[in-house]
C-alpha positions as CSV (number, residue, x, y, z in Angstrom):
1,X,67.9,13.2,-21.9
2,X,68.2,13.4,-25.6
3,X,69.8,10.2,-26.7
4,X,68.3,7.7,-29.3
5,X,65.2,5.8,-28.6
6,X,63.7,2.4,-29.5
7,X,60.5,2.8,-31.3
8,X,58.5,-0.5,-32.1
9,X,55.4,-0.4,-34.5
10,X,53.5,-3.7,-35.3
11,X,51.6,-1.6,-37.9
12,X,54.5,0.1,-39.8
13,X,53.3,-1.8,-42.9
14,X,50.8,-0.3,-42.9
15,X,50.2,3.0,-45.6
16,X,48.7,5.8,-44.2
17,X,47.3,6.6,-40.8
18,X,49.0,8.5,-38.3
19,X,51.1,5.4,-36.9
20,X,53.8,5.5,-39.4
21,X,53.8,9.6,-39.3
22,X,54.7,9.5,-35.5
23,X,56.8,6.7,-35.5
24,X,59.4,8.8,-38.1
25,X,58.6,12.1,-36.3
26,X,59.8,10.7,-33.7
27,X,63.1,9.2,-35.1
28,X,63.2,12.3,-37.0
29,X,63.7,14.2,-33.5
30,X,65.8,11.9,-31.9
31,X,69.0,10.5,-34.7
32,X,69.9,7.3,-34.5
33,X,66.8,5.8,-32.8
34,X,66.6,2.0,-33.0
35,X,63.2,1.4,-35.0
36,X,61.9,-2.1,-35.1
37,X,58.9,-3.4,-37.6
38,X,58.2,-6.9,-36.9
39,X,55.7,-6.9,-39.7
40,X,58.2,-5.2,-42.2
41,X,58.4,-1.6,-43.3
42,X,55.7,0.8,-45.9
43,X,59.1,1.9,-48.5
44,X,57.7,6.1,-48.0
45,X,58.5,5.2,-44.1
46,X,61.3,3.2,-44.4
47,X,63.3,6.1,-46.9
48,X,62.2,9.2,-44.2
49,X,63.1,6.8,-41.2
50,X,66.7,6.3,-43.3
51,X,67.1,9.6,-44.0
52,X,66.7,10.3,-40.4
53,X,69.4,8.3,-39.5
54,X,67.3,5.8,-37.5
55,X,68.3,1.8,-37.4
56,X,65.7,0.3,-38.8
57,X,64.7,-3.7,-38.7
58,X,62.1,-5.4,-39.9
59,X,63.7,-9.2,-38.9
60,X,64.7,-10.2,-35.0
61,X,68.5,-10.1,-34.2
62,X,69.0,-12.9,-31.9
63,X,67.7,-16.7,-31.2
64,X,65.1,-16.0,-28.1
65,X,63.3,-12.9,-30.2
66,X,63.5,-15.4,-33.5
67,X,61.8,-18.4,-31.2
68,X,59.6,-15.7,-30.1
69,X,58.5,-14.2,-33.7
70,X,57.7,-17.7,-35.1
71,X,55.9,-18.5,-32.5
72,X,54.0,-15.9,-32.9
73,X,53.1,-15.9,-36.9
74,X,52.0,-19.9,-35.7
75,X,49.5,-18.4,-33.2
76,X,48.4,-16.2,-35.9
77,X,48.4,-18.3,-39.0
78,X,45.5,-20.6,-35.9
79,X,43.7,-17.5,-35.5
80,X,43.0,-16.8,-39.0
81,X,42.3,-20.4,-39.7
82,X,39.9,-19.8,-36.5
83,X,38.1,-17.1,-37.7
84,X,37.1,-19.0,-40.8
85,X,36.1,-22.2,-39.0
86,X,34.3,-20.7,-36.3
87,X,32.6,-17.2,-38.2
88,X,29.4,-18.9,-37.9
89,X,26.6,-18.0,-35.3
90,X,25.5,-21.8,-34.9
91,X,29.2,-22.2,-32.5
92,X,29.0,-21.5,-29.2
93,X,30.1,-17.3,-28.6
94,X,33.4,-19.0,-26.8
95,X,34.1,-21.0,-29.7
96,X,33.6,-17.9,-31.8
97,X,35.5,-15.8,-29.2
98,X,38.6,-18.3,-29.1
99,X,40.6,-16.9,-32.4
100,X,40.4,-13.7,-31.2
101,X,42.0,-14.4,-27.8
102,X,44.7,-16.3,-30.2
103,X,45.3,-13.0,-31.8
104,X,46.1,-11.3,-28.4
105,X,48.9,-14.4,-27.8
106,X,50.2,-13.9,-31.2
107,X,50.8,-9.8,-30.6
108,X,52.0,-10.3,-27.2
109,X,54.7,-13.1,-28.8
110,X,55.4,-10.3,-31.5
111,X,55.9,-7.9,-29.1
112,X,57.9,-9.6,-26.7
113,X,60.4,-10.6,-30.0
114,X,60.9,-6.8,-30.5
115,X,61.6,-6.2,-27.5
116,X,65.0,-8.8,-27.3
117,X,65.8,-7.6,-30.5
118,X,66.4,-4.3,-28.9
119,X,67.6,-5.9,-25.7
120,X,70.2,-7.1,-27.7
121,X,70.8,-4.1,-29.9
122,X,70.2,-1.6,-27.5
123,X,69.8,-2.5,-23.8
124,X,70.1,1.0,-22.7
125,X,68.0,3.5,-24.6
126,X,67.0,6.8,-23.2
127,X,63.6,5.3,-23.8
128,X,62.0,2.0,-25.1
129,X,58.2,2.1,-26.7
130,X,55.8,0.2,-28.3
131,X,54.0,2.4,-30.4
132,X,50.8,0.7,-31.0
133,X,50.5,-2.0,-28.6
134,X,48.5,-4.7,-27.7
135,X,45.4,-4.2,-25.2
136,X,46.4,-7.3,-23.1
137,X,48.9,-9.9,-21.5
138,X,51.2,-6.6,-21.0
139,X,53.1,-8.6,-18.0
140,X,53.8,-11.1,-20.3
141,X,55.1,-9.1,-23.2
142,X,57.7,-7.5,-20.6
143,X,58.8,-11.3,-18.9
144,X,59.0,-12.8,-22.5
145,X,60.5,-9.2,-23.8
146,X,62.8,-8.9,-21.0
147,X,62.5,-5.5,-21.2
148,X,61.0,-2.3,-19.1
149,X,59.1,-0.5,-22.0
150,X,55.9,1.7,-22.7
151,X,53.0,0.9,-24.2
152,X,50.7,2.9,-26.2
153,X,47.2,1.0,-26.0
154,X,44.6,3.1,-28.7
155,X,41.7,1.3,-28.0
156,X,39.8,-1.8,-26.1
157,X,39.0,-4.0,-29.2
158,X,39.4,-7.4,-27.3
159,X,38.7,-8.3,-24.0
160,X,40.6,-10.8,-22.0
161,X,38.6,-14.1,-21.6
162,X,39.2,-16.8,-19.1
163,X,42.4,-18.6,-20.7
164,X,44.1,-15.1,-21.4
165,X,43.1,-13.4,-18.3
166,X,45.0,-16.6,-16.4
167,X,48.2,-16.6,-18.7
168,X,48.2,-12.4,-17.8
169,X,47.7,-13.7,-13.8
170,X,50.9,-15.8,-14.2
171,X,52.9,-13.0,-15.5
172,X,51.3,-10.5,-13.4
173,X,55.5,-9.9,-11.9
174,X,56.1,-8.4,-15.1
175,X,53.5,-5.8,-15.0
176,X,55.7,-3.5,-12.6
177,X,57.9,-3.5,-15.5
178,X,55.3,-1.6,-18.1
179,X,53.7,1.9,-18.2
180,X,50.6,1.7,-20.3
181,X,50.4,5.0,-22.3
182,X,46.2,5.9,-23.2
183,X,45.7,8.6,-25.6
184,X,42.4,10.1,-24.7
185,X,40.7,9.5,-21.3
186,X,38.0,7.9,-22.0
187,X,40.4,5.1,-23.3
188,X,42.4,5.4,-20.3
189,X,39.0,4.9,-18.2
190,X,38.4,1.3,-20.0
191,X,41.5,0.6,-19.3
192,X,41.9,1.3,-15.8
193,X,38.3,-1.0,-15.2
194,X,40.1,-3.7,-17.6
195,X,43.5,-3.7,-15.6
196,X,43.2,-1.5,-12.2
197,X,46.4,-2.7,-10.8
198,X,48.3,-1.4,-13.8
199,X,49.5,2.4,-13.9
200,X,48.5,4.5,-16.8
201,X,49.5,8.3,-18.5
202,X,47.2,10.0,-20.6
203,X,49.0,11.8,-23.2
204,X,47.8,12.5,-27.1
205,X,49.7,10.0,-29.7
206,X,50.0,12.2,-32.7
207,X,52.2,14.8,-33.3
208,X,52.7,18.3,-34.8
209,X,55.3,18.6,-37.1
210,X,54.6,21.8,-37.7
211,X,54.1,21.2,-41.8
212,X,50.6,23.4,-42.5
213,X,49.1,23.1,-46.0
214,X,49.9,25.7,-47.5
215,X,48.3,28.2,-50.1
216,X,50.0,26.5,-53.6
217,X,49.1,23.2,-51.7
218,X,45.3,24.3,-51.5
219,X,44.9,25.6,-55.2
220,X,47.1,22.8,-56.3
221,X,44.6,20.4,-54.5
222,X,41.9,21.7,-56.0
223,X,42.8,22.3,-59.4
224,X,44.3,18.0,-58.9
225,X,40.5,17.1,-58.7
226,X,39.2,20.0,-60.9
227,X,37.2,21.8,-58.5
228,X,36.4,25.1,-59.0
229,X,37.3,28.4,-56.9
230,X,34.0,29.3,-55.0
231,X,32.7,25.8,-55.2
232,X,32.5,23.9,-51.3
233,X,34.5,20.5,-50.9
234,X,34.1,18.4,-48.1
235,X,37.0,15.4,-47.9
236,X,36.0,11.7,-46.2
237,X,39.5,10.1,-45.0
238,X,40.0,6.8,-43.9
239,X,38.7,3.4,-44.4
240,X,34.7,2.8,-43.5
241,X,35.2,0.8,-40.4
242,X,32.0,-0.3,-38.0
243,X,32.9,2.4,-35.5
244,X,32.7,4.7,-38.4
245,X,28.6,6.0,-39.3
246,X,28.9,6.0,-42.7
247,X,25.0,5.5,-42.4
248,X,24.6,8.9,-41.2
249,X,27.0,10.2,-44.2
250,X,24.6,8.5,-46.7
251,X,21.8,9.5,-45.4
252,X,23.2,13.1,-45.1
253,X,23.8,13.3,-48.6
254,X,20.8,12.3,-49.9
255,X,18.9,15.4,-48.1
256,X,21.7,18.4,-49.2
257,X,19.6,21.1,-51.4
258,X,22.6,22.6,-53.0
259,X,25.8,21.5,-54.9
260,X,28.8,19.6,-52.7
261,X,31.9,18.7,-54.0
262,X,33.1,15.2,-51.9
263,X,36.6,13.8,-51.6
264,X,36.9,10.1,-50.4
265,X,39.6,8.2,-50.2
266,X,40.6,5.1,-47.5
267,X,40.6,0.9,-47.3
268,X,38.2,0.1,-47.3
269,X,35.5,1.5,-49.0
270,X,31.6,0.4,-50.1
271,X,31.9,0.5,-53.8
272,X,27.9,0.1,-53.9
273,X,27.6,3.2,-51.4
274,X,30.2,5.4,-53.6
275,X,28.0,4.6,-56.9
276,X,25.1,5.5,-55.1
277,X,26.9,9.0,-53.7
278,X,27.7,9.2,-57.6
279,X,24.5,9.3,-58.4
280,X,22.8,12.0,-56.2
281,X,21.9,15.2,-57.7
282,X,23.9,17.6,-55.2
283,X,26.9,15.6,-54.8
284,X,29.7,15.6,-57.0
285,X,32.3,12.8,-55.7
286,X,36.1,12.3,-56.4
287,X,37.5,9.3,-55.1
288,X,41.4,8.1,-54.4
289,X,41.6,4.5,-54.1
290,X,43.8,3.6,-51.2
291,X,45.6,3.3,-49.2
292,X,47.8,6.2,-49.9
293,X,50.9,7.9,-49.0
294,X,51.5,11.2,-47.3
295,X,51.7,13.1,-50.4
296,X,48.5,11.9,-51.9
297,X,46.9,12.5,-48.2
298,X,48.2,16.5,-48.3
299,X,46.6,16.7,-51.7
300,X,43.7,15.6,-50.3
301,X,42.8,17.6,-47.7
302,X,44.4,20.8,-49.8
303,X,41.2,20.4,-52.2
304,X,38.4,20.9,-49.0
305,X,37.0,23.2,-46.9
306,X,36.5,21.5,-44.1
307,X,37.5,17.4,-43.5
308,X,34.6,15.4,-42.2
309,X,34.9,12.8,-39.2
310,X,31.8,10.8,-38.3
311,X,31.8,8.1,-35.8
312,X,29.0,6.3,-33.3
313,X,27.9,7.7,-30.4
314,X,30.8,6.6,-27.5
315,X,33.4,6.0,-29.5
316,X,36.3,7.6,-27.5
317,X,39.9,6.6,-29.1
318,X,42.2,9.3,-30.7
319,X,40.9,10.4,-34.2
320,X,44.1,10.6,-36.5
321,X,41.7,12.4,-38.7
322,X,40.7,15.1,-36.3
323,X,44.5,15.3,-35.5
324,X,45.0,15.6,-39.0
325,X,43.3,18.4,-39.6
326,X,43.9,20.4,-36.6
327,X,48.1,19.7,-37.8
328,X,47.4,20.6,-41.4
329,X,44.8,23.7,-40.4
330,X,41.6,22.7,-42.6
331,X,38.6,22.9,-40.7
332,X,36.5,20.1,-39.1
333,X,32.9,19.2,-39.6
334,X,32.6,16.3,-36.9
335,X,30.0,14.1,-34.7
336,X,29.2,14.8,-31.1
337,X,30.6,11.4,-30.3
338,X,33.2,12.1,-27.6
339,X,32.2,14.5,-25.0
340,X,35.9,15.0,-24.5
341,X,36.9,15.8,-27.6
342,X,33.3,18.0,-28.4
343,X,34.2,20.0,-25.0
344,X,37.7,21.3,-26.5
345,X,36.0,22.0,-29.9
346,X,33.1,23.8,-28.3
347,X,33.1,27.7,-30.0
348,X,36.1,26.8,-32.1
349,X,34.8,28.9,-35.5
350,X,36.8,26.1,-37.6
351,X,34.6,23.4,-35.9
352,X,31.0,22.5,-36.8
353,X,30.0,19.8,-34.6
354,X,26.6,18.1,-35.2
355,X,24.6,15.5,-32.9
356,X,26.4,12.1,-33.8
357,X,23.8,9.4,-35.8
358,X,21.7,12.2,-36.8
359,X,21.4,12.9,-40.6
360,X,19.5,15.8,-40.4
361,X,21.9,17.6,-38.5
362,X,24.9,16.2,-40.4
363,X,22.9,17.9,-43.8
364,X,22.7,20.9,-41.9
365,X,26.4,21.4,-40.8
366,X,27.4,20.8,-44.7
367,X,24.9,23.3,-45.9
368,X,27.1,25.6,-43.5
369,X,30.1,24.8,-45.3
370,X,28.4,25.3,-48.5
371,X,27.4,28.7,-47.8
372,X,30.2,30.1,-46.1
373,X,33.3,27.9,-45.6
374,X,34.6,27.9,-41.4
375,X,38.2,29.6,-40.9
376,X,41.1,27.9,-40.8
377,X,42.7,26.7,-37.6
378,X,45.4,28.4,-36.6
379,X,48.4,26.8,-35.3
380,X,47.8,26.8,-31.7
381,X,44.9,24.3,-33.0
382,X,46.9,21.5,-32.3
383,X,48.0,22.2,-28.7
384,X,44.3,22.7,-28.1
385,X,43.5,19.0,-29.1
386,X,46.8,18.0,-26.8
387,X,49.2,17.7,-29.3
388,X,52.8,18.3,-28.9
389,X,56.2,18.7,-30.8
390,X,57.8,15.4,-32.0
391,X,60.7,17.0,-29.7
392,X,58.7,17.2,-26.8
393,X,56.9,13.7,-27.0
394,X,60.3,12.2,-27.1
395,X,61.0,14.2,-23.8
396,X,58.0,13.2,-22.2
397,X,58.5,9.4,-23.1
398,X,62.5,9.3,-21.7
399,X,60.8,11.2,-18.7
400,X,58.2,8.6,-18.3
401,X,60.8,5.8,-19.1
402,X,63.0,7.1,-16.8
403,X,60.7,6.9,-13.8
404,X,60.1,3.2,-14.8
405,X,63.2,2.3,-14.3
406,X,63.5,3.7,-11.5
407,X,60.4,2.5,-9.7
408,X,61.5,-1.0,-11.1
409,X,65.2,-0.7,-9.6
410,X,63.8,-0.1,-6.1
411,X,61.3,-3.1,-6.2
């Protein structure tokens, strides 16, 4: 069970994030995996993908997954046009609603193009996987696909309304030929009330590679953005998305006592909040414009002594950036919004956890880092947060796979 896989990411044009890092971890562990990008390719992942000796496609390889694809960037190109058309509150919410169900036809198209592509190309993988995949219409993605596959689903963005949820009912045949994939439970519990007929695994997305910072990174980091030895640095990753509090982070800022070096870098940012950071007293910001590449993202996190994830109370999806820094071994200051994820952190000394949407005790947590700086994770920090090897996630999905096609040979 170590042949080549079929890894398919929608998002692999995307820079940054922990998508594109898996995805060639992955094809780094397994040579000659067959790596499809509907969407095209970011050049730093398309080299290391290359280099791995992975196939890589960003354009469908056959008539039915070409049908499929354009049929697909028409369903989009009416979603967008949707979305500008209906963005007003004076439409009716299913008006308003409509371009995003369009959105969930146009990835299951995409998706089901991939997937004759490497029907075509490589009908009998050890294992075939869409990476980050769409939350709905998963029968139809395998009857249009032709294909038994896994799916990872991150997150419940969009639910299914009443034209969706009867185009999934019509392909409901295919569903025996999918295995949804839910990184955390508490996504793995919205889906199972969204879809209770369809089987799930709950298994961490990112991987370790095993590629700590280390010391020359961490002075090198430091001495990039001229911070000085003794001096506290906090980083802020990622784009400011609505699930993200930057609220809290504002507000948090404005009440520290004592001097705080911040790192922020992401798409998007709030240029009007980051002039405002740049004026407070006890704050002295460095900002990367993004999005940027792995290097760039080491230096990053080299320069701080602890990386800070806030997010709003019941968000439950995988944080790449908690993942991150457990991977790389800088410390964590991070909001109480996952029970899960606060339960495995509880009396870790590189940790600080604070109540999520609370300002006061976000100021208080960074004062702790200001004064004396938490440990650094060691490197069993990434098997605590469920992490794995690259090698042994590709085990576990040609396991997984494996079963599939065995449950769906005996129907």
């Amino acid at each position: 069970m170590t042949g080549p896989l079929v890894l398919i990411e929608p998002y692999a044009d995307r820079l940054g994030g922990h998508h594109q890092r898996t995805l060639v971890a992955l094809a780094q562990a397994r040579p000659g995996s067959l790596v499809i990008a509907p969407r095209g390719i970011a050049r730093e992942a398309a080299t290391a993908l290359r280099e791995a000796g992975a196939l890589l496609l960003t354009a469908p390889a056959g008539c039915p997954a070409a049908a499929l694809l354009a049929a697909s960037r028409l369903a989009a190109g009416l979603s967008k046009a949707g979305l500008r058309v209906f963005r007003s509150r004076r439409w009716p919410r299913l008006l308003r609603r409509l371009p995003h169900q369009i959105t969930l036809i146009a990835r299951c198209l995409a998706e089901a193009s991939a997937l004759r592509t490497a029907l075509r190309l490589e009908p009998g993988a050890g294992a075939v996987v869409i990476l980050s995949a769409s939350e709905a219409l998963h029968g139809a993605t395998a009857l249009l696909g032709g294909l038994p596959h896994l799916r990872f689903v991150h997150e419940q963005v969009t639910t299914e309304d009443t034209v969706v949820r009867f185009l999934g009912r019509l392909a409901c045949r295919g569903e025996g030929q999918v295995l949804t994939v839910c990184p955390t439970q508490a996504v793995g519990d919205q889906f199972t009330a969204a879809f209770p007929d369809l089987p799930i695994v709950t298994r961490a997305f990112a991987v370790d590679d095993g590629r700590r910072l280390t010391d020359a990174e961490r002075d090198g980091g430091r001495a990039a953005f001229g911070i000085p030895t003794g001096e506290a640095a906090v980083c802020l990753v990622g784009g400011w998305w609505p699930y993200k509090d930057i609220g809290v982070v504002d507000a948090a800022l404005a009440l520290l006592k004592e001097p705080l070096h911040l790192v922020v870098t992401g798409i998007p940012l709030d240029e009007a909040v980051l002039a405002r950071w740049h004026d407070l007293r006890n704050v002295r910001l460095h900002t990367v414009p993004g999005p940027v590449g792995e290097p760039v993202l080491r230096l990053v996190y080299a320069a701080a002594d602890a990386a800070l994830v806030t997010r709003r109370p019941g968000v439950g999806k995988e944080s790449g950036l908690v993942m991150d820094a457990a991977r790389l071994g800088v410390p964590l200051v991070v909001s109480e919004h996952d029970p899960g994820l606060t339960a495995r952190l509880s009396d870790q000394p590189w940790a600080l956890t604070f109540t999520a949407g609370t300002p006061d005790a976000l100021a208080e947590a960074l004062h702790c880092v200001i004064r004396q700086p938490p440990e650094q994770p060691g490197p069993e920090a990434p098997h605590l947060l469920g992490m794995w090897s690259a090698a042994g996630q590709a085990d576990f999905l040609t396991r997984t796979f494996a079963t599939l096609r065995t449950k769906e040979s005996r129907c």
